[in-house]
ROKE-936849 format. One line per field, with one value per atom (N, C-alpha, C): residue number from 1; residue in three letters; atom name; x negated, y, z negated. Coordinates in Angstrom, 2 decimals. Example, Ala and Ser with C-alpha at 12.3 -4.5 7.8 and 13.67 -1.06 7.14 Angstrom:
2
dolum	[1,1,1,2,2,2] .
bakol	[ALA,ALA,ALA,SER,SER,SER] .
mardren	[N,CA,C,N,CA,C] .
xx	[-13.19,-12.30,-13.20,-12.85,-13.67,-12.90] .
yy	[-5.69,-4.50,-3.30,-2.25,-1.06,0.03] .
zz	[-7.80,-7.80,-7.80,-7.08,-7.14,-7.87] .
//
This chain:
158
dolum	[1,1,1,2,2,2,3,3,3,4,4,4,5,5,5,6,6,6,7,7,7,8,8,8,9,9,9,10,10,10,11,11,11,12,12,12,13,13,13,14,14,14,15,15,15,16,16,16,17,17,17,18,18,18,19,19,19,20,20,20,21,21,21,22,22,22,23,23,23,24,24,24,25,25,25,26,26,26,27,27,27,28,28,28,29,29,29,30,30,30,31,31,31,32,32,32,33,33,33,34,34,34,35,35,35,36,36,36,37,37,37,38,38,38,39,39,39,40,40,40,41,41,41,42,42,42,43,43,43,44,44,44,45,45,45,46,46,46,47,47,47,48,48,48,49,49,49,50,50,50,51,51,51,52,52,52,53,53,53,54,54,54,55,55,55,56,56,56,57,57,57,58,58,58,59,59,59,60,60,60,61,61,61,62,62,62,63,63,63,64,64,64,65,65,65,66,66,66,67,67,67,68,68,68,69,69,69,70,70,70,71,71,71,72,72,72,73,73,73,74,74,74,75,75,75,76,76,76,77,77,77,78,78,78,79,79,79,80,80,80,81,81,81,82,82,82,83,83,83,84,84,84,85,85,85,86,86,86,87,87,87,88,88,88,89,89,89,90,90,90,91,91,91,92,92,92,93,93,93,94,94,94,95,95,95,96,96,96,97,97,97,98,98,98,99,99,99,100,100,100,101,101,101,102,102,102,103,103,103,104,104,104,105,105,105,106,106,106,107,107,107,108,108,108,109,109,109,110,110,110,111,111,111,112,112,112,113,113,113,114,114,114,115,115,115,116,116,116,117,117,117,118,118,118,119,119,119,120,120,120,121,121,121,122,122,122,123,123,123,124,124,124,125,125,125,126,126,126,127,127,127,128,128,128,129,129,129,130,130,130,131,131,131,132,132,132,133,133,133,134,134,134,135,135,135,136,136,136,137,137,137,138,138,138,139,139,139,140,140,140,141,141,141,142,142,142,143,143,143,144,144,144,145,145,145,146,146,146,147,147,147,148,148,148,149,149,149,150,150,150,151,151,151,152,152,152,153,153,153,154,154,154,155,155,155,156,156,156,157,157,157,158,158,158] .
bakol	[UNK,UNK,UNK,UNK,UNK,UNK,UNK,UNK,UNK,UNK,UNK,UNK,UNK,UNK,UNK,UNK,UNK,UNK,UNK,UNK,UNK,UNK,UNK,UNK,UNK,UNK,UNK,UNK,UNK,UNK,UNK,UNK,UNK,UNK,UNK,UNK,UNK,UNK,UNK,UNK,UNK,UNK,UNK,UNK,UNK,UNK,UNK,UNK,UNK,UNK,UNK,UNK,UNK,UNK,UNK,UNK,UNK,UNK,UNK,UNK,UNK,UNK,UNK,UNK,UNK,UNK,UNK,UNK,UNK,UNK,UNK,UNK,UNK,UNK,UNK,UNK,UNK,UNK,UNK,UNK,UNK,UNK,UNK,UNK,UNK,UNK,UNK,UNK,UNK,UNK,UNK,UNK,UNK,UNK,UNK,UNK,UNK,UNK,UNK,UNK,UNK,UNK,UNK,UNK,UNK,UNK,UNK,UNK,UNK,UNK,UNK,UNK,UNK,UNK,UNK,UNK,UNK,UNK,UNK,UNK,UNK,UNK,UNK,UNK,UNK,UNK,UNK,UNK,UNK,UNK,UNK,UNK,UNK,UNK,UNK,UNK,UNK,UNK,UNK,UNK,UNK,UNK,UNK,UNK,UNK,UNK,UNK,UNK,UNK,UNK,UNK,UNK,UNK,UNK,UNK,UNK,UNK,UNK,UNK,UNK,UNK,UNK,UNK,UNK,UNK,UNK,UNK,UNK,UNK,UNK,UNK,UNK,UNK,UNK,UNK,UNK,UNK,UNK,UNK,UNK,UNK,UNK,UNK,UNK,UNK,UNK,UNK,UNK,UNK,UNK,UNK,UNK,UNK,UNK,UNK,UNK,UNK,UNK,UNK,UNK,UNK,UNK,UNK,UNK,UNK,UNK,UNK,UNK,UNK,UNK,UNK,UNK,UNK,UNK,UNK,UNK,UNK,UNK,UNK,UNK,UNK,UNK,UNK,UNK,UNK,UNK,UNK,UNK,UNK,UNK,UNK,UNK,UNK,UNK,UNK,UNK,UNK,UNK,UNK,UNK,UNK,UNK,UNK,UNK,UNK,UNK,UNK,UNK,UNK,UNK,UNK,UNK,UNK,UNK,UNK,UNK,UNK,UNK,UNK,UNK,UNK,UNK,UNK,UNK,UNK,UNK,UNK,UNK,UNK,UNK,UNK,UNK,UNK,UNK,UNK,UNK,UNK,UNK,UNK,UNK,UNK,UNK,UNK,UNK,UNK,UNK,UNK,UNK,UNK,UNK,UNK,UNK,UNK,UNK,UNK,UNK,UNK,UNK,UNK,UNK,UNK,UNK,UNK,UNK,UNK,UNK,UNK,UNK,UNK,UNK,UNK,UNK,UNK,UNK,UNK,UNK,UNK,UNK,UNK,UNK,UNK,UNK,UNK,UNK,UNK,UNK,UNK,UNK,UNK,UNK,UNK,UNK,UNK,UNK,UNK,UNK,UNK,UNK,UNK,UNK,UNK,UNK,UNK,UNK,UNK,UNK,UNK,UNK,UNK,UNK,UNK,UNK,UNK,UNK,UNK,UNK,UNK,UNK,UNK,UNK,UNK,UNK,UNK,UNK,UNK,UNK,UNK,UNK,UNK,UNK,UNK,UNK,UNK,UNK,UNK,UNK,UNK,UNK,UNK,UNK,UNK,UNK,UNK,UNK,UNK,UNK,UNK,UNK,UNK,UNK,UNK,UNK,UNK,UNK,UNK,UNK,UNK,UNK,UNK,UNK,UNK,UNK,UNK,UNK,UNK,UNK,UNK,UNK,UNK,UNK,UNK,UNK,UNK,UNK,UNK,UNK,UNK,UNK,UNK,UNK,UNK,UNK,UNK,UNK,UNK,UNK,UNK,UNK,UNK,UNK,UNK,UNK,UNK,UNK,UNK,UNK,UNK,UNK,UNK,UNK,UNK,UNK,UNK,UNK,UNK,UNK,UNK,UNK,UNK,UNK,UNK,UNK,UNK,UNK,UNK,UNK,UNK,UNK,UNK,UNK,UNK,UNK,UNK,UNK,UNK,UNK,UNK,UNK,UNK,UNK,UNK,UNK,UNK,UNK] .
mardren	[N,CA,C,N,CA,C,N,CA,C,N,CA,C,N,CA,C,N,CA,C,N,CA,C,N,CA,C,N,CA,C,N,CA,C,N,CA,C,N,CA,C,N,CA,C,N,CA,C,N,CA,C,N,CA,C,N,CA,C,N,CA,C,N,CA,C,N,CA,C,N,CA,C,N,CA,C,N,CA,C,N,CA,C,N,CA,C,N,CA,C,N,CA,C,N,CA,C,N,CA,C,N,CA,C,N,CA,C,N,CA,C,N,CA,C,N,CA,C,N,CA,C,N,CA,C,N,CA,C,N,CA,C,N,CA,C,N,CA,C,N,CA,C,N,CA,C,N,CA,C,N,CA,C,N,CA,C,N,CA,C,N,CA,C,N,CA,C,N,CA,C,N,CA,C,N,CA,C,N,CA,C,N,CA,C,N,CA,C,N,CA,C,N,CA,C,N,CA,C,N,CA,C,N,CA,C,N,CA,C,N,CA,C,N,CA,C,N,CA,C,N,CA,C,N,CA,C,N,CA,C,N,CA,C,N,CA,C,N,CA,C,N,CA,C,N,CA,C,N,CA,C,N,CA,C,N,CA,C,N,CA,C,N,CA,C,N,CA,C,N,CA,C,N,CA,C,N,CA,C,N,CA,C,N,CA,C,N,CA,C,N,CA,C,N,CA,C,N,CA,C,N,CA,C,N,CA,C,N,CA,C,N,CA,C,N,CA,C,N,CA,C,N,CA,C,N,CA,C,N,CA,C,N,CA,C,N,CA,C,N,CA,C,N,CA,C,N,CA,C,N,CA,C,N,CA,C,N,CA,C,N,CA,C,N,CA,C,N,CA,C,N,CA,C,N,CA,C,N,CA,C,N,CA,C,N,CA,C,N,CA,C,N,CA,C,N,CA,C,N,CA,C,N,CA,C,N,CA,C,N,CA,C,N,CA,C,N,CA,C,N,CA,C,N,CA,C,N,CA,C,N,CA,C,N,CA,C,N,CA,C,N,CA,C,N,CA,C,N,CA,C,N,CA,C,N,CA,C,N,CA,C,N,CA,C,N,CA,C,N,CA,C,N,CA,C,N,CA,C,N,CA,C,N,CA,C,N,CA,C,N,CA,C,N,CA,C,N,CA,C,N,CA,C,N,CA,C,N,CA,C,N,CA,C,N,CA,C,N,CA,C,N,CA,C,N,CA,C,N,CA,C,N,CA,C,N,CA,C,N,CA,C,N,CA,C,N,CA,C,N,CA,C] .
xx	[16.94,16.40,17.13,17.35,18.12,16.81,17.71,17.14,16.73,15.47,15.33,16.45,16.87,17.89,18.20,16.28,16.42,16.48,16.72,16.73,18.17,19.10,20.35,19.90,18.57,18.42,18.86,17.97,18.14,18.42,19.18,18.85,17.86,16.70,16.12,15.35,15.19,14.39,13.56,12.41,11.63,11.83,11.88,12.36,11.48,11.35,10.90,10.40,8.98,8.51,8.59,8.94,9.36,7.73,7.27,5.73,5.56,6.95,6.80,5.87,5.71,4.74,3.35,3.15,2.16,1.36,2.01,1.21,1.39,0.95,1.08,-0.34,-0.66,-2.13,-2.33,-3.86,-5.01,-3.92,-3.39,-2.75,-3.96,-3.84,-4.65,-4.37,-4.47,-4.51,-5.50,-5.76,-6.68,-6.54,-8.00,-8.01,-8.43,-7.53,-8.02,-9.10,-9.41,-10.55,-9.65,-8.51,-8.19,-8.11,-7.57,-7.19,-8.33,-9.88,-10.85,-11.39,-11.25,-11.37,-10.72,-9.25,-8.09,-7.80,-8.39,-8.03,-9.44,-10.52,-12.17,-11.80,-11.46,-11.40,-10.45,-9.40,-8.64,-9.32,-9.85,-10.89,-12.03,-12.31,-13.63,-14.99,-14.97,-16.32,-16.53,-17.68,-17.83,-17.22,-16.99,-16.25,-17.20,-18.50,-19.10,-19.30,-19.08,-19.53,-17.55,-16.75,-15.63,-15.36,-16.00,-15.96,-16.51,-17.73,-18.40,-17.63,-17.07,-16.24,-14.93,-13.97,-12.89,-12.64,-13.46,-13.29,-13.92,-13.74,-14.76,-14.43,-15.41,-14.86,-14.57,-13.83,-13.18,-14.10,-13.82,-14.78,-15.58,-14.19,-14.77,-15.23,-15.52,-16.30,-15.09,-14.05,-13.22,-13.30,-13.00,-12.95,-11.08,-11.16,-9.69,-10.02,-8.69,-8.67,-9.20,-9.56,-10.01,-8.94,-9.05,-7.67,-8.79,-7.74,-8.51,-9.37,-9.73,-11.15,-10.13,-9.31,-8.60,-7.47,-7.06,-5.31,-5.26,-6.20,-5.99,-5.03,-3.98,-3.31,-4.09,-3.65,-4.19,-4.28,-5.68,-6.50,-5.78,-4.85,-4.39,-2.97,-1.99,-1.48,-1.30,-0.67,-0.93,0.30,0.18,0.69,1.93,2.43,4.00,4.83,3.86,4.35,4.34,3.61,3.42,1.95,1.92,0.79,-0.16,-0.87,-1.53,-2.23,-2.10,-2.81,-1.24,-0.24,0.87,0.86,0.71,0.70,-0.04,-1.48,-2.29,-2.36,-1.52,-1.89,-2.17,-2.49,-2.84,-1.79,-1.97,-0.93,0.06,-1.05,-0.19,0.77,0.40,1.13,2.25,2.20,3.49,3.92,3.90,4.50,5.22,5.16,5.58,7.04,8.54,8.58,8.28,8.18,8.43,6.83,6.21,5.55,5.86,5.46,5.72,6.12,5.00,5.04,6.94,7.54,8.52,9.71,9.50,10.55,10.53,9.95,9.68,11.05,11.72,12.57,13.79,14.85,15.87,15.35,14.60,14.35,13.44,11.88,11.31,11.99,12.71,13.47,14.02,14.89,15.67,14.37,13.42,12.02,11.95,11.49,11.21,12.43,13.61,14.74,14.96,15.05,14.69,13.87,12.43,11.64,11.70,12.19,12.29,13.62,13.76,15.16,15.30,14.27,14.77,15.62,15.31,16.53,17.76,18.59,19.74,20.11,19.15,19.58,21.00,21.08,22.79,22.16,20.75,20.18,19.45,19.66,18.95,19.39,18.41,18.70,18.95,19.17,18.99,17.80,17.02,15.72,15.93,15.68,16.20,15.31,15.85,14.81,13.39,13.13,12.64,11.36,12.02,10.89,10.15,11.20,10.61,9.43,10.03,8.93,7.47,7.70,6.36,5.52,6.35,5.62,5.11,5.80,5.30,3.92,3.42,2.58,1.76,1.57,0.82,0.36,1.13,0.61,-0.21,0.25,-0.83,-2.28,-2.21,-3.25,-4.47,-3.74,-4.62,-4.89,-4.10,-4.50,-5.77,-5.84,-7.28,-8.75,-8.28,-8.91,-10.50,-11.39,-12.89,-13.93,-14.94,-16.04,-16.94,-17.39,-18.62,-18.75,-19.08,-19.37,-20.68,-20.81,-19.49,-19.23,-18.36,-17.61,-18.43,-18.96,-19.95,-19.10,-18.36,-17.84,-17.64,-18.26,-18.51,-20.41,-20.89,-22.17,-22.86,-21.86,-22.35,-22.23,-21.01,-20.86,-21.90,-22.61,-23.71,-24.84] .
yy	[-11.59,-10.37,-10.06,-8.65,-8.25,-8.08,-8.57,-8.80,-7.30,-7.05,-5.27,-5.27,-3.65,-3.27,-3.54,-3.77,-4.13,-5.40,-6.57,-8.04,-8.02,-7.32,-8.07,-7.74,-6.84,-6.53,-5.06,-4.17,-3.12,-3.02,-2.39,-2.34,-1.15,-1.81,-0.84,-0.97,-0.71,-0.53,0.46,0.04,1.33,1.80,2.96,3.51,4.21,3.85,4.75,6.50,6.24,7.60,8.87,7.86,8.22,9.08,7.65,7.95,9.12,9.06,9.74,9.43,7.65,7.26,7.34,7.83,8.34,9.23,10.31,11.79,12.60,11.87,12.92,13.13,14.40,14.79,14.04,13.58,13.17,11.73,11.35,9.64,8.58,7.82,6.78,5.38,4.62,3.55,2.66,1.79,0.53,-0.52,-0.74,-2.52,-3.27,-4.58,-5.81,-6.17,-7.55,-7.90,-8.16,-9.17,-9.55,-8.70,-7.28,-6.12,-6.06,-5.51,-5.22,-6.40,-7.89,-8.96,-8.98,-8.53,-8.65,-7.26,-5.91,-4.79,-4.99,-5.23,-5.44,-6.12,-7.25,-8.33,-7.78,-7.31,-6.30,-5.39,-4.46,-3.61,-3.87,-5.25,-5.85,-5.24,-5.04,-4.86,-6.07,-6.06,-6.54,-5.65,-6.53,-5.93,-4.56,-4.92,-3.89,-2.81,-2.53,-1.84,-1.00,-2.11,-1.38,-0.16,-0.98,-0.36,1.41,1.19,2.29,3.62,2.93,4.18,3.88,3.11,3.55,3.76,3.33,3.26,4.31,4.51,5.00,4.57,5.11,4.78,5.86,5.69,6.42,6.38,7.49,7.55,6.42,5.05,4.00,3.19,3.41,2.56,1.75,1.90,0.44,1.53,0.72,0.70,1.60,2.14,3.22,3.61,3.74,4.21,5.68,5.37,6.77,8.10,9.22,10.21,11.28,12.42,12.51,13.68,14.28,15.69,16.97,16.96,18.26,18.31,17.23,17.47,16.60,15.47,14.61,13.54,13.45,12.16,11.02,9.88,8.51,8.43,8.07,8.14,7.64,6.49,5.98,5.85,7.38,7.62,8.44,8.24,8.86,10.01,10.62,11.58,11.98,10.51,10.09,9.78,10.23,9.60,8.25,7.17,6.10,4.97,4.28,3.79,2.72,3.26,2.79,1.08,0.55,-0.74,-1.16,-0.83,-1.22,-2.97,-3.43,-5.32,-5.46,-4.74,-5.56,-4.46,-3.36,-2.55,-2.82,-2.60,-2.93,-3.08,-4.48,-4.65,-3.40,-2.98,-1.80,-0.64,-0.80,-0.17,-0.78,-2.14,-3.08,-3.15,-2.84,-3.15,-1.85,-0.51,0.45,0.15,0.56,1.07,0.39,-0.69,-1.56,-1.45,-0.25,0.15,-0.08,-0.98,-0.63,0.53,1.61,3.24,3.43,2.77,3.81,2.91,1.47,0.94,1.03,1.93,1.72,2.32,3.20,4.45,4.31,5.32,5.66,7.05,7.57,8.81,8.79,7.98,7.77,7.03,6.21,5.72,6.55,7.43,8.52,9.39,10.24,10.77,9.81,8.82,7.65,8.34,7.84,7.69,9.14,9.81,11.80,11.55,10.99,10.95,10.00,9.04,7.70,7.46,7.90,7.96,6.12,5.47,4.06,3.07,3.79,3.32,3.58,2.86,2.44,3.15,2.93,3.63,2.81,3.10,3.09,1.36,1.20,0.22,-1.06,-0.50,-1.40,-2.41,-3.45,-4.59,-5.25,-5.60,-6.53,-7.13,-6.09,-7.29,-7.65,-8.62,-9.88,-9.23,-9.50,-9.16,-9.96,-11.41,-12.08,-11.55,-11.21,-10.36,-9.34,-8.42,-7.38,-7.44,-8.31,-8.59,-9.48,-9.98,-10.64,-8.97,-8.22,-6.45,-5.85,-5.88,-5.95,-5.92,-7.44,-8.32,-7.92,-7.59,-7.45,-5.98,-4.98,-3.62,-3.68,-4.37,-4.43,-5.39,-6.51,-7.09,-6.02,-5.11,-4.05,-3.13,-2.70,-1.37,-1.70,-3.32,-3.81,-3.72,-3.59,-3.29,-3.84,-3.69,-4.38,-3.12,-3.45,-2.72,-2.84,-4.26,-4.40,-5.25,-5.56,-6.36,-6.91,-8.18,-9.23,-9.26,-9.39,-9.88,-10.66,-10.78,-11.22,-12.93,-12.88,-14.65,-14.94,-14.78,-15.04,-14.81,-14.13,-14.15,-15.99,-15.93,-17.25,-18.35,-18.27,-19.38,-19.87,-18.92,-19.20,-20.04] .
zz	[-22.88,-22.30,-21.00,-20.85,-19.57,-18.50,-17.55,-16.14,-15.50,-14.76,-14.50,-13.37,-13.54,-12.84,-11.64,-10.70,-9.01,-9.04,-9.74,-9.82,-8.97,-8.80,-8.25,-6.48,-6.16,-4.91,-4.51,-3.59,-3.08,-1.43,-1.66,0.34,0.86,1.70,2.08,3.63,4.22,5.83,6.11,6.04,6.60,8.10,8.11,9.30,9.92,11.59,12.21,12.63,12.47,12.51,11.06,10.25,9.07,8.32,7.97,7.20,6.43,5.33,4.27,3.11,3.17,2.11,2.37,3.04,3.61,4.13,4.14,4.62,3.13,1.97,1.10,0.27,0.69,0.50,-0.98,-0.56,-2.03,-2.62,-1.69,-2.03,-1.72,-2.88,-2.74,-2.67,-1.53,-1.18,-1.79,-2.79,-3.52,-2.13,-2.24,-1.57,-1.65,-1.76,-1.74,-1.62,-1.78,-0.78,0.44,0.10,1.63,2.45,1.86,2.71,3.99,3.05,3.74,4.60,4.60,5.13,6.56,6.25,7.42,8.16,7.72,8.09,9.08,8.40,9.60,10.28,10.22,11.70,12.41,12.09,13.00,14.11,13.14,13.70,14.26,14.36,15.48,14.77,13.39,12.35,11.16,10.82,9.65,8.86,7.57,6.29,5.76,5.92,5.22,6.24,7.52,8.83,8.35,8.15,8.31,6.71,5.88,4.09,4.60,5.33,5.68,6.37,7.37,8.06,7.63,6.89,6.52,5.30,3.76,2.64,1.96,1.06,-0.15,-1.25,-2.25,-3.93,-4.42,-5.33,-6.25,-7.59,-8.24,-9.67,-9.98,-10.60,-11.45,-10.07,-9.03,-8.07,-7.51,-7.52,-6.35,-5.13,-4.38,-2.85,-2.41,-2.01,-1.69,-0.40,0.72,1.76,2.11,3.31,3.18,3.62,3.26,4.09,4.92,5.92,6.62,5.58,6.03,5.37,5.29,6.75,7.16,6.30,5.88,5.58,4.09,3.48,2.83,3.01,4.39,4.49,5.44,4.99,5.51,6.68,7.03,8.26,9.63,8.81,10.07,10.07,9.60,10.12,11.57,12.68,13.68,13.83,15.31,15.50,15.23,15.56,15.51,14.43,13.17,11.72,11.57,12.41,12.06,11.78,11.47,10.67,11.92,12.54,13.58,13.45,12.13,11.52,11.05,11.20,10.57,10.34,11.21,11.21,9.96,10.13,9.10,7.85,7.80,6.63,5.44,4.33,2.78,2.20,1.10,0.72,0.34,-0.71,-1.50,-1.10,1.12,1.35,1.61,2.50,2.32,0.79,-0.18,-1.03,-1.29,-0.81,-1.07,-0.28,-1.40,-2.28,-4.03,-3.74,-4.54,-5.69,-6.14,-7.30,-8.04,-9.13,-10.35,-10.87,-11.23,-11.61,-10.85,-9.34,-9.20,-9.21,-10.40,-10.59,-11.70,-12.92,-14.29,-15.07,-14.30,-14.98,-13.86,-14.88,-13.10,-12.99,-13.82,-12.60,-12.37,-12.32,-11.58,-9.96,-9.66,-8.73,-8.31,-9.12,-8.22,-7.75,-8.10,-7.07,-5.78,-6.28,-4.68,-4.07,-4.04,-3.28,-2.78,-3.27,-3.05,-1.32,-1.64,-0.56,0.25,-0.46,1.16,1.59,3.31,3.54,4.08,3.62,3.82,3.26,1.49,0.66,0.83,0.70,0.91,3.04,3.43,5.05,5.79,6.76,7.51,7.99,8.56,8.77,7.91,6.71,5.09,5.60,4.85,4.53,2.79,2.46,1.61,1.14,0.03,-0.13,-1.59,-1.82,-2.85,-4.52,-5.27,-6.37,-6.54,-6.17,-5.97,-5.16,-4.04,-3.07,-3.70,-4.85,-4.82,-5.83,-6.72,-7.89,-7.18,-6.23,-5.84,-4.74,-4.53,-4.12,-5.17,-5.98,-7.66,-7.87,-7.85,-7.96,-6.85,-5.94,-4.88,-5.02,-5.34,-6.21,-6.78,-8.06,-9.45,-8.79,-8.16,-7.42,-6.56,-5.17,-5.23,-5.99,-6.46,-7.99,-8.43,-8.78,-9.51,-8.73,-7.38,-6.24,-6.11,-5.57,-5.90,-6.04,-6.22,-6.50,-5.52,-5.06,-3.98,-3.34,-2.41,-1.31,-1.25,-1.10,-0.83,-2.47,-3.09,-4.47,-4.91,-6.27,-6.94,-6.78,-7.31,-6.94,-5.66,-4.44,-3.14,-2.61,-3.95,-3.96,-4.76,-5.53,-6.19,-5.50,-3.98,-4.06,-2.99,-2.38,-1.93,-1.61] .
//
C-alpha cells in the first residue's frame, strides 16, 4: 500500500496575526475532555462553571466552542487576529491544518492552502509525516468530542 501523499512531510508555520482558521463564521470547534479540563484551569473555573460560559452543544449534544452572537467567529479570537488561549487551545485547533476532511483529496488540500498562508510560508518548517498523522488522531479524538460532565466513566470511578 502507498504511503498518503503528506507522509514525506509538509512545510508549514503558523503565522502571525494570521487567524484565518479561525474567524470563519458558524466554525465549529469539538472538545475534549482534556480540552475542557486544561482550557478551565487556565481560566481559573471549574470545568462545569467554564462549559457554561464558553461551550455549548450542538444538535447530537457534544460540547463545541462557543463563537461570538455578533459575527459567529471564535470567542477567543482577539482583535489582532490572534487566539487569546493560544498555549492551551483545543486540540482540534492545534491540529489544524492537519484535518483529516483537508488531507483526504488534492483539492480538498489545494482549498486549505488557497486559505492558509502558513503552508509552505518563506518561514515553514518541516513537519514530519509522523507528526502529522498523530494531528490526525487528535482531530478525530475531538470530533468524538463528549456529551456531559463529569464523563460517565469518571462518574463510576467514584
Amino acid at each position: 500500500m502507498k504511503p498518503p501523499w503528506w507522509m514525506g512531510g509538509v512545510n508549514f508555520s503558523c503565522q502571525s496575526g494570521c487567524g484565518k482558521c479561525c474567524d470563519q463564521p458558524g466554525g465549529i470547534v469539538y472538545l475534549s475532555i482534556a480540552d475542557a479540563e486544561r482550557i478551565s484551569q487556565h481560566s481559573d473555573l471549574s470545568v462545569e462553571d467554564w462549559l457554561e460560559r464558553d461551550a455549548r452543544k450542538t444538535y447530537d449534544g457534544r460540547f463545541v466552542l462557543k463563537s461570538r452572537e455578533e459575527d459567529g467567529i471564535c470567542i477567543h479570537l482577539n482583535e489582532h487576529h490572534q487566539c487569546s488561549i493560544y498555549k492551551v487551545r483545543p486540540q482540534q485547533c492545534k491540529a489544524f491544518p492537519w484535518w483529516g476532511e483537508n488531507l483526504v483529496s488534492d483539492r480538498a488540500w489545494s482549498q486549505v492552502k488557497e486559505q492558509c498562508p502558513g503552508i509552505d510560508a518563506e518561514d515553514a518548517l518541516l513537519v514530519e509525516g509522523n507528526t502529522i498523522r498523530l494531528h490526525i488522531f487528535s482531530d478525530r479524538e475531538s470530533t468524538k468530542g463528549f456529551r456531559e460532565w463529569p464523563p460517565q466513566a469518571r462518574r463510576n470511578k467514584r
